[in-house]
N, C-alpha and C positions, 0 to 999 in steps of 0.2 A: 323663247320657249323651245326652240330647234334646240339647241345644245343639251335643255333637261332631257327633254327626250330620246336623244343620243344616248347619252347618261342613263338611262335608268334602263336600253333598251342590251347595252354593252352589259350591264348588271346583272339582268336574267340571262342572258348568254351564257356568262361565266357560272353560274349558279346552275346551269342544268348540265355545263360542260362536268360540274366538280358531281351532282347526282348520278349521272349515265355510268361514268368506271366504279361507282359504287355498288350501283346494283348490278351491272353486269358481275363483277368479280361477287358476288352472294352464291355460295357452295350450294350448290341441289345436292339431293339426294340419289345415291347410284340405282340405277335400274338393275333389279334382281330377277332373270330369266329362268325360266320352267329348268334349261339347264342346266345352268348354278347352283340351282335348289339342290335337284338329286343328284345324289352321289354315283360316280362313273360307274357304269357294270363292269363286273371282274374279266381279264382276258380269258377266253376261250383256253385248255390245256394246247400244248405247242409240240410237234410232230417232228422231229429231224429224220429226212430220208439220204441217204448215203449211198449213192450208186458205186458198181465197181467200174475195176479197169477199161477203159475206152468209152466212157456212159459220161460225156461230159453234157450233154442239153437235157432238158427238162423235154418229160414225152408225157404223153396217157399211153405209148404203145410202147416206150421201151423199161429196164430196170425199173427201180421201185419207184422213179417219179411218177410211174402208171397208179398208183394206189393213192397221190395227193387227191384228186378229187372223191373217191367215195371215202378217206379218212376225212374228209371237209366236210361232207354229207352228216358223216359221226356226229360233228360239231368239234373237229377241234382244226387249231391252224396247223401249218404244214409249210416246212422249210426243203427244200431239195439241193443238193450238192454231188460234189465225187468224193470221190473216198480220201482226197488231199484236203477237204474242206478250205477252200483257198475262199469263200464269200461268208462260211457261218461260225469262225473260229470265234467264243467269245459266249456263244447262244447257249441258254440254259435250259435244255427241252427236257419235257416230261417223260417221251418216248423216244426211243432215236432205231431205226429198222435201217438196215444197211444189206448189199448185197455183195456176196465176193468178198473184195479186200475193204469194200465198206461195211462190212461183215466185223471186221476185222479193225477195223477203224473205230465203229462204234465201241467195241467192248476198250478199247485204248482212252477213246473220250471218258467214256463212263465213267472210267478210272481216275483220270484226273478231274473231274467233277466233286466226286466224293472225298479226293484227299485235298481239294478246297475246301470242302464243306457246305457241300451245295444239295440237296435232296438226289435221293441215286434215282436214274430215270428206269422203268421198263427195257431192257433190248430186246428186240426182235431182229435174228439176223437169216438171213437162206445161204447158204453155202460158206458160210464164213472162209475164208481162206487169207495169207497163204499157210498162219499157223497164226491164228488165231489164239489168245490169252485166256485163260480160267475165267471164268463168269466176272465179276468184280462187285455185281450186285447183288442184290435178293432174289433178283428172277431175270432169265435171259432164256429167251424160246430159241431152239436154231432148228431152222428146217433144212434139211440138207439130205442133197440128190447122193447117187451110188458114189463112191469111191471120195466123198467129201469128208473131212474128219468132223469127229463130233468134239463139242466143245466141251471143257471138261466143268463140270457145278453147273452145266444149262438143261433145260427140259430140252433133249434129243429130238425130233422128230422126223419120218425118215417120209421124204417126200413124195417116196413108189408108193409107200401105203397107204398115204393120203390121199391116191388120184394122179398126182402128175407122172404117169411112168412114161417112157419116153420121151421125155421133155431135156434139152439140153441144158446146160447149165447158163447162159445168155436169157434163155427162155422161161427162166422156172420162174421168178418175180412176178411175170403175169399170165402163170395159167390160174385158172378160175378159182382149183383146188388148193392151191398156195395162198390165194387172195385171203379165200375164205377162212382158213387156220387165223389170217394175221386180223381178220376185220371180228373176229370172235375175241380172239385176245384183247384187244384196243374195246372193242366193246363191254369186254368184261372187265377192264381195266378202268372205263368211264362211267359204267353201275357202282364202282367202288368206291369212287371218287366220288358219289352223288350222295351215295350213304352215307359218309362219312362225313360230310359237310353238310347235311342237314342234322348228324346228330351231336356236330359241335354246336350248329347253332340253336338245338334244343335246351343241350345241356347249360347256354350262356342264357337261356332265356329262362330255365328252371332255378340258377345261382341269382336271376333277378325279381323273381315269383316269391320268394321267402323275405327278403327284405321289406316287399313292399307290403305282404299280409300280415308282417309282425306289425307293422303299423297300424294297419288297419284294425287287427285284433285289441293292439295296446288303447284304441280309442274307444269299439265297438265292447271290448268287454272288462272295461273300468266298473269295478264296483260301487254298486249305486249308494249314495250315499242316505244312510238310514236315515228318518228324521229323530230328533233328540225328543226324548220325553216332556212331558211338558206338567212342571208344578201345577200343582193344587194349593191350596189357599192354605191347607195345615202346616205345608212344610217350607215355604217361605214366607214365617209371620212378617207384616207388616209390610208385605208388598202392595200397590196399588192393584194390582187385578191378579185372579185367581191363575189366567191363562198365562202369564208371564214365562217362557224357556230357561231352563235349568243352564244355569252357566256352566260351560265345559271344562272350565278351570277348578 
């Protein structure tokens, strides 16, 4: 009897050895996380600040890297460079504010921006120098201190009468009054952006508003179908009952 039951004990063995890789290898179903579900939120608009000559660290106290934090505050992101752009060659910004020769730099970007074919950004430049190029976009603000050139197709702004008088040209990027001209812009820059992007996604929800009520209507206002007259006994002789429906043929 030893050996049957060897035998029959080797038999189940194999038999759960050949079940186990079977249903181990059985596919489950992937786990779908909150996530997955919804769809990424759109990036934030994107900031390029462009310091000048000898403004190579990022500061809150020097050149325009002083203005990344309350443009982040705005809600938008915020890249900071020199005016050689030696870390952001490549960046696609929405805005790009430059100081001095990054004054000067941006409106150079811009340019080749646009003759890739790429959306023309905002510039905001203070002092642009050393000789700065024609605007190249739709709108270029230049604020600039005594004795700086104005830029030619930019909204001029002259930065004595805005408040900063006395301010040297190193300085002008963050006095209060220069902030302010540039956090109005960018502010008024990202109201427009807000409009416009709610009234494309109006407009996509009004071309989907008509499709779905012709439907609605071709269902809810089908004409009702009349009931068919119904013979009398005179005029279909020989019928079995008087109530009998007129055939429509």
């Amino acid at each position: 009897m030893k050996p049957v039951h060897l035998a029959s004990a080797v038999l189940l063995a194999g038999l759960i050895s050949a079940i186990a890789p079977a249903s181990a290898q059985t596919p489950t179903s992937p786990t779908i996380t909150a996530a997955q579900e919804r769809p990424a939120a759109p990036q934030a608009p994107l900031i390029l600040l462009l310091d000048g000559l000898g403004v190579y660290v990022e500061s809150n106290y020097i050149g325009v890297s002083s203005l990344a934090r309350p443009l982040q505050q705005q809600g938008f992101r915020t890249r900071t460079d020199s005016h050689l752009m030696a870390r952001t060659q490549g960046l696609v910004p929405d805005i790009i504010i430059g100081h001095s020769m990054g004054g000067e730099t941006a409106m150079r970007y811009a340019a080749r921006l646009v003759r890739s074919g790429y959306p023309a950004p905002l510039i905001i430049t203070i002092d642009a120098a050393p000789a700065p190029p024609p605007c190249p976009v739709a709108r270029c603000i230049n604020i600039a201190g005594p004795g700086f050139t104005r830029v030619r197709g930019a909204t001029n702004i002259s930065a004595w009468a805005a408040g900063a008088r006395f301010v040297n040209h190193a300085q002008l990027p963050t006095h209060p009054a220069v902030k302010q001209l540039i956090l109005q812009e960018t502010g008024s820059w990202l109201s427009r952006r807000k409009v416009a992007s709610a009234g494309a996604s109006n407009a996509r929800q009004s071309r989907a508003k008509p499709a779905q009520a012709d439907g609605t209507r071709s269902s809810a206002q089908a004409p009702a179908t009349s009931p068919k007259p119904k013979a009398s006994a005179q005029t279909l002789p020989n019928s079995a009952t008087s109530e009998t429906p007129r055939n429509g043929g």
